[in-house]
Every structure is written in C-alpha cells, then in structure tokens.
C-alpha positions, 0 to 999 in steps of 0.5 A: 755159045748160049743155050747150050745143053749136054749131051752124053754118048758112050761110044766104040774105043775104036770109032772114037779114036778115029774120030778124035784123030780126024777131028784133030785133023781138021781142025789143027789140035786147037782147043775144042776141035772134039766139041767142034766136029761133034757140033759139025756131025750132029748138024749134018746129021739132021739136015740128012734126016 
C-alpha cells in the first residue's frame, strides 16, 4: 500500500481484545487482519461522518 503514515492509539484491554477476536474472525487469522479491520473501521467511520 504506498503512501502510507502511522498512526498510534492507546486503547481499553478489553475493547481490543474484542477487537482482535472479531478481526480474527473475519478475516481467518491471516497475516494483517488487525491492519485490515483498522483500514475497514477508519473508512466506515469517515464515510459516516
């Protein structure tokens, strides 16, 4: 993915462990699945608002 910046975000234990496993989920353990449903939510996120 080219022009990518870094962005980080201290978060609850508890919102990210329900995050990772629903990110697992979807998306079968492979390798990157938390970068993935991170890119997925930030762009819901800025269509909404």
């Amino acid at each position: 993915m080219p022009n990518q910046k870094t962005l980080n975000v201290r978060i609850p234990v508890d919102l990210m462990d329900e995050f990772k496993e629903k990110a697992y989920k979807k998306y079968n353990y492979e390798k990157g699945s938390i970068k993935k449903v991170s890119i997925d939510a930030l762009k819901e996120w800025c269509e909404r608002n």
